[in-house]
Structures are given as C-alpha cells and as structure tokens.
C-alpha positions as CSV (number, residue, x, y, z in Angstrom):
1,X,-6.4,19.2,16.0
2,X,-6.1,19.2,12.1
3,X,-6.5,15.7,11.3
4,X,-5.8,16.4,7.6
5,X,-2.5,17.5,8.5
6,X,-1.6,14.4,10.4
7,X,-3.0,11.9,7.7
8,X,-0.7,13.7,5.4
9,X,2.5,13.5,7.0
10,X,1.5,9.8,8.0
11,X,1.0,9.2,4.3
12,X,4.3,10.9,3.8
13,X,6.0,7.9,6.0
14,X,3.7,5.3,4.0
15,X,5.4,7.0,0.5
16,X,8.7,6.5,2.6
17,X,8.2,2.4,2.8
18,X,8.7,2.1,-0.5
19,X,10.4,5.1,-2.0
20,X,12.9,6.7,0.5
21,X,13.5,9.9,0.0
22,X,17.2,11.9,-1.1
23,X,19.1,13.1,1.9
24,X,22.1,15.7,1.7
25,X,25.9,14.0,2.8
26,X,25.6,16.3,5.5
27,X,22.7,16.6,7.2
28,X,21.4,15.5,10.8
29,X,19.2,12.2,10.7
30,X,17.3,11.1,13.1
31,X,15.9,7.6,13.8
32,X,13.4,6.2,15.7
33,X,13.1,2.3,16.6
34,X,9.5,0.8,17.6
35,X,9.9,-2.3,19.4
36,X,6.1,-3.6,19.0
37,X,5.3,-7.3,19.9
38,X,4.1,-8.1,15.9
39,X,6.3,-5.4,14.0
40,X,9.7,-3.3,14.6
41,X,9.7,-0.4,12.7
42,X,12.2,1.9,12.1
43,X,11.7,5.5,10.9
44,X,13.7,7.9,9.8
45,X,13.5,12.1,9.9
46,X,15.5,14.7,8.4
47,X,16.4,18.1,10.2
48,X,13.3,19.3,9.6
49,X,11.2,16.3,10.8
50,X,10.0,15.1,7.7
51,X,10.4,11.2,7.0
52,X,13.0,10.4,4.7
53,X,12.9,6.3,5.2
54,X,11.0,3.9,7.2
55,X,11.5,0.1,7.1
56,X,9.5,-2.8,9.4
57,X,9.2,-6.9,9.7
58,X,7.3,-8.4,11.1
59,X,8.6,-10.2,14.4
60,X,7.8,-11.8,17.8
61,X,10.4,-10.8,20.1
62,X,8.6,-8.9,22.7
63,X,5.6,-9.7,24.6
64,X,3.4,-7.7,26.8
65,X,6.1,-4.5,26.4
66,X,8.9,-6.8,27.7
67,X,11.7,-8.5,25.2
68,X,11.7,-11.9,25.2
69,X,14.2,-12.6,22.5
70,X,17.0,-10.2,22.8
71,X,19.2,-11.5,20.1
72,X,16.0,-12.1,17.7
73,X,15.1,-8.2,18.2
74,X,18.8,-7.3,18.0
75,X,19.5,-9.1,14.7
76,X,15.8,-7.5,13.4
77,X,17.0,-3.4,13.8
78,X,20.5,-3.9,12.8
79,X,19.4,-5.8,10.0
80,X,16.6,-3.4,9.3
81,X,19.1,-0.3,9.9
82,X,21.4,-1.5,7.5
83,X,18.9,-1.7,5.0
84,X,17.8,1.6,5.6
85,X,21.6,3.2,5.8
86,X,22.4,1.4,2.4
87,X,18.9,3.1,0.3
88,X,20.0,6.5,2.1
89,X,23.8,6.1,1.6
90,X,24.4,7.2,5.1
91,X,25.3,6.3,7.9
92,X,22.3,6.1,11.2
93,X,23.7,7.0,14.5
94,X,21.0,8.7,16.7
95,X,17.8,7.2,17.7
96,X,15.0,7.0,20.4
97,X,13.0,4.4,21.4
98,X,9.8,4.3,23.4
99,X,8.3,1.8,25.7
100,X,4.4,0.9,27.2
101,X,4.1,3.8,29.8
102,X,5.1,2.4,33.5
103,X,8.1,0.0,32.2
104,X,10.3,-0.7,34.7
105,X,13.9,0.2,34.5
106,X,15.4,-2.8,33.9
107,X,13.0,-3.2,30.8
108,X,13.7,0.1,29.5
109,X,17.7,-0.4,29.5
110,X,16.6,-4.0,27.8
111,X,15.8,-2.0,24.9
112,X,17.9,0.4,24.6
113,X,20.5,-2.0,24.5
114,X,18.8,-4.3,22.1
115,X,19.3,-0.7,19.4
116,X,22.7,0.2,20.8
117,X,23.1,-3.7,20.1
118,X,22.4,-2.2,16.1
119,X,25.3,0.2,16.4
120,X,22.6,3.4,17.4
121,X,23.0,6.0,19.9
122,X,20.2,6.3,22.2
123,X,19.7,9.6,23.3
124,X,15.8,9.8,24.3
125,X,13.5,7.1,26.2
126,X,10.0,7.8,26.1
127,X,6.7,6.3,27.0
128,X,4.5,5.3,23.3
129,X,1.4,7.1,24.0
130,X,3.4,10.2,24.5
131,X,5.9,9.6,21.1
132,X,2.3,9.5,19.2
133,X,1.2,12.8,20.6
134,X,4.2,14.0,18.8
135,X,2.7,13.2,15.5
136,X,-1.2,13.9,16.6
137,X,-0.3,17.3,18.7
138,X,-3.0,17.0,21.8
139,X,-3.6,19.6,24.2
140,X,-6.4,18.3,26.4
141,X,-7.2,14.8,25.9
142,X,-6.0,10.7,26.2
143,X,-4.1,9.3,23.7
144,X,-4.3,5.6,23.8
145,X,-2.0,3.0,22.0
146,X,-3.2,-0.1,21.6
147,X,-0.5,-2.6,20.5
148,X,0.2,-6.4,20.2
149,X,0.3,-6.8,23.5
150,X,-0.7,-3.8,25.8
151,X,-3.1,-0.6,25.8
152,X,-1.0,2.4,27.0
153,X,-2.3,5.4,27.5
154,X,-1.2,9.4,28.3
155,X,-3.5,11.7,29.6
156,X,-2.6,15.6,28.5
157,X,-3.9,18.4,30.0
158,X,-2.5,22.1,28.4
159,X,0.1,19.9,26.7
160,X,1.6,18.1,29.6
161,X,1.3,14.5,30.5
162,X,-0.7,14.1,33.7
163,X,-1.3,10.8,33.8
164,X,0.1,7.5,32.0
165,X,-1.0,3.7,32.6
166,X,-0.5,0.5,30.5
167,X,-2.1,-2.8,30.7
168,X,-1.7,-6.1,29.3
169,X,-4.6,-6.3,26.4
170,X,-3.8,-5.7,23.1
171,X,-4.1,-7.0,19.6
172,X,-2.6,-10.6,19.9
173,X,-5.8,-11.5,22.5
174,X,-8.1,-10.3,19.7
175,X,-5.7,-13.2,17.8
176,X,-6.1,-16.1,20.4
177,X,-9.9,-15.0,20.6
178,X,-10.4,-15.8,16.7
179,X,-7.9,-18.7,16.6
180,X,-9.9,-20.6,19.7
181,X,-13.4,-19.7,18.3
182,X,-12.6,-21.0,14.4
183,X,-10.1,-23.5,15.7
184,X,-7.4,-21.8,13.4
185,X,-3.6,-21.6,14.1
186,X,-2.7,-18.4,15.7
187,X,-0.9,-17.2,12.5
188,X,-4.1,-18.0,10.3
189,X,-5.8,-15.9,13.0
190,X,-3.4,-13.0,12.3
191,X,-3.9,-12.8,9.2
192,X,-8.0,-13.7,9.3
193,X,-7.8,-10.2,11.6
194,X,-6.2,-8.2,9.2
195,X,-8.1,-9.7,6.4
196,X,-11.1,-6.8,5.4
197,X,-12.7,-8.8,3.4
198,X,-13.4,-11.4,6.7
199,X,-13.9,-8.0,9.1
200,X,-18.1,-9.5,9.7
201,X,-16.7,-12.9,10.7
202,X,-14.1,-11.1,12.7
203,X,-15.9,-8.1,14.5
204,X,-18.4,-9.9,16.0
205,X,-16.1,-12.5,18.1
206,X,-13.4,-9.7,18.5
207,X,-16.2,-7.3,20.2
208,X,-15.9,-8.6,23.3
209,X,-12.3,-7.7,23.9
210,X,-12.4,-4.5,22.7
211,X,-15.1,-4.3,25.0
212,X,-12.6,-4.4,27.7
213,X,-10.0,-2.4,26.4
214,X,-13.0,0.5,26.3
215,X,-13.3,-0.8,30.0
216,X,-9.3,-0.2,30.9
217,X,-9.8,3.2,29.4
218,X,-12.7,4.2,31.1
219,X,-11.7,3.1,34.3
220,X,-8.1,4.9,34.0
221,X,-9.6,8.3,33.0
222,X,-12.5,8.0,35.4
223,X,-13.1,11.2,37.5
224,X,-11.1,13.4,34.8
225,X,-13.0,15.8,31.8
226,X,-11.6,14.2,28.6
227,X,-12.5,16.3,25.6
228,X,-11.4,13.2,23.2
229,X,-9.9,10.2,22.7
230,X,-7.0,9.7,19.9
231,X,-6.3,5.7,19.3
232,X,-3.3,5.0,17.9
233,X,-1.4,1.2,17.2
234,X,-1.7,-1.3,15.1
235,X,-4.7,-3.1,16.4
236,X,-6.6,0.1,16.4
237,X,-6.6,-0.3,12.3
238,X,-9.6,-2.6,12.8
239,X,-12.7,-1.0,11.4
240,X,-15.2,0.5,13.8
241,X,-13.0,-0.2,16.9
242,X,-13.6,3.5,18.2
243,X,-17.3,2.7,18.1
244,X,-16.9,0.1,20.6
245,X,-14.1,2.3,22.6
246,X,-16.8,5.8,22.6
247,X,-19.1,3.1,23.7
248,X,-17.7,1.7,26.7
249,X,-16.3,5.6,28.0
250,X,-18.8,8.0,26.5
251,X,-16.4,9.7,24.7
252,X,-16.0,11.0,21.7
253,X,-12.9,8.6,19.8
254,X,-10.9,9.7,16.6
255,X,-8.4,7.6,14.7
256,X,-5.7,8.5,12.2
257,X,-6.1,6.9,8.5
258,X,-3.1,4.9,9.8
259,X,-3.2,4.3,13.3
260,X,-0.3,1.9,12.9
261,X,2.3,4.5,12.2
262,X,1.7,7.2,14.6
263,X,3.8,6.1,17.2
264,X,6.8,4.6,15.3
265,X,6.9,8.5,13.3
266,X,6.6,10.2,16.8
267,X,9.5,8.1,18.0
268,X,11.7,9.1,15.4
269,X,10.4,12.8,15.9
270,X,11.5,12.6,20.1
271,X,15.1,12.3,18.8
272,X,17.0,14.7,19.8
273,X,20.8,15.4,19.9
C-alpha cells in the first residue's frame, strides 16, 4: 500500500473543508454522507474521484450505528448539503451512505431515508470498514473503524471481503471513561480527548478501553493470517492508539495522517450511478 498516496488525497479533502474546489456546469458529482455518532460529514467527488467539497458538524443523532434522532440527523445533511450545493453552485443528487458492518435492515433503510429526507438519491449502501478500503486499497488485511460508538471491521483477502463484524465500543466510552475518572461533564471530556496538549492525562485512563477494542479485534480475526491492520475513524486519531491495538493482536497496525476522513472520502468514492 502506498501510504503517501493516501495521506495525499486525504489532505486533498482537508484542503476541500475550507476551499472547495471549481466544478464544470456539467459534470457528474458524486456525494457521500457519513452518519457517525459525533460528526456527519459530507463529501463530495468529481468524475474522476477527486474531492471537490466536504462539509461536517458536529452532532449526536446516532448512537451505537443506530439513529436516534431522525429529524435532528435530517435537518444536519440537508442543511449541510445546501451549504455545500450553494459554494459549488450546483445542484447534489447522488449519494451513498455506509453503516457499521452487520446493520440490520430496518437500520439501514433508517438512513437512507434520513439523506433522501435531504433531497439525495441513494444509490449504494455499504458497510464503513469496506467504504475506507476504498480510500486505503487493501488486498490481504483488516481494516477496522473505530467510531463514536462502534469498532467495525472488514477482513479482505485478494481484495474481497471475507469477513465483517461490528461491536459496540468506540470513542464516546473512551469519553465517559475520562468524564467519570476527573468528574468532568461528558462534553468537557470530549474535548479533554481531543486536546493534545492533555494526551499524558488522557492516555493513561483511556488505555484500558482501547485495551479491549485490541481484544474485539483479536478475537474477530483469530484463526485467520492477517498481514496488517489499517485503523481508520475518528477515535483512532488518538496518539499511539495502534501501539495498544498491535499490542493486544500481535499485529503489525498502520494509521492514515487522518484517520478521521477515510471513511467519509471512501463513501463518497462507492457512489455510483
């Protein structure tokens, strides 16, 4: 894998937040909508899959994978896609949208309508460890994303997913953590995690949970060879989380520069006509 490559075009997207690029009257856009339970994000890609626009807020509308505000997460997109149709001048219509690997049905048709609810076409559905590996390109090896709210992963062997699993650990437990142990509200405990200047007050209380995320991983891939695991998601922006994770499985463990917006660029990327 050419990691360069990928931190490039992630940077590309990061250029995007701020400084959308000119798109022609005519040609095919395509956007993709990442319903995570701290941020939506939405992305969007030319013709030629380059990012073109990307805007995000943060939000609490979904928890553990599932929506629990649907009118909150309806009035985020459309609010966001407006944004982003108004800086490009045009008009969004087609987009994808991925959930934590195993969702049910009922939850997946939850958010799709929650983006068709933002007057967008959905025309893929796909599981979030997979819309990373868009962006990252793995051949043999687990790609995990580790969220709010869940670890998902998608185990690829010559390309093809093998093997998928999600579970409910993610970023906002490393929140309560923090916010019990300092006696904080779980806002100032948000932003204590993000905080780099606080990561040795942080890492040490945190450890223990990402103790057990290395455990969910370990035990999901057990009894396959795994050349390498690729983190992606917001809470895998935490400094020296892969130490822990190639800790607890044995494996090696690489990260993007920006974990956070792997999957939300591999969403838009899955859209297809």
């Amino acid at each position: 894998m050419d990691f360069a490559a990928v931190n490039r075009q992630i940077e590309e997207l990061e250029r995007c937040v701020t400084s959308p690029r000119k798109v022609s009257v005519s040609e095919p856009l395509y956007v993709g909508v990442d319903l995570g339970t701290a941020y939506i994000v939405v992305v969007v890609v030319d013709r030629d899959r380059k990012p073109v626009a990307c805007a995000l807020e943060f939000a609490q509308v979904v928890r553990d994978g599932l929506v629990v505000d649907y009118m909150g997460a309806r009035d985020i997109v459309a609010r966001l896609v407006r944004e982003l149709s108004r800086k490009l001048g045009r008009t969004l219509e087609k987009a994808a949208i991925a959930v934590p690997p195993g969702t049910g049905e009922r939850e997946c048709a939850t958010h799709r309508h929650v983006v068709e609810g933002a007057d967008l076409l959905v025309t893929t559905i796909l599981d979030e460890p997979t819309a990373a590996n868009a962006v990252l390109g793995v051949r043999n090896g687990v790609v995990v994303d580790i969220g709010g709210g869940t670890t998902g992963l998608s185990v690829f062997e010559d390309g093809k997913v093998v093997y998928v699993a999600d579970e409910p650990t993610g970023g906002t437990h490393l929140s309560l953590v923090l916010s019990g142990n300092y006696n904080i509200p779980f806002e100032e405990a948000e932003a204590m995690k993000k905080d780099e200047a606080r990561y040795r007050d942080v890492f040490p209380i945190v450890t223990p949970v990402l103790e057990k995320m290395g455990s969910i991983i370990r035990r999901h891939i057990a009894g396959r060879t795994t050349e390498a695991i690729y983190l992606v998601g917001g809470t895998c922006c935490l400094k020296d989380m892969e130490r822990v994770i190639a800790k607890e499985t044995g494996c090696r463990v690489y990260k993007p520069s920006n974990p956070f917006l792997v999957t939300p660029l591999g969403i838009a990327l899955s859209c297809r006509d």
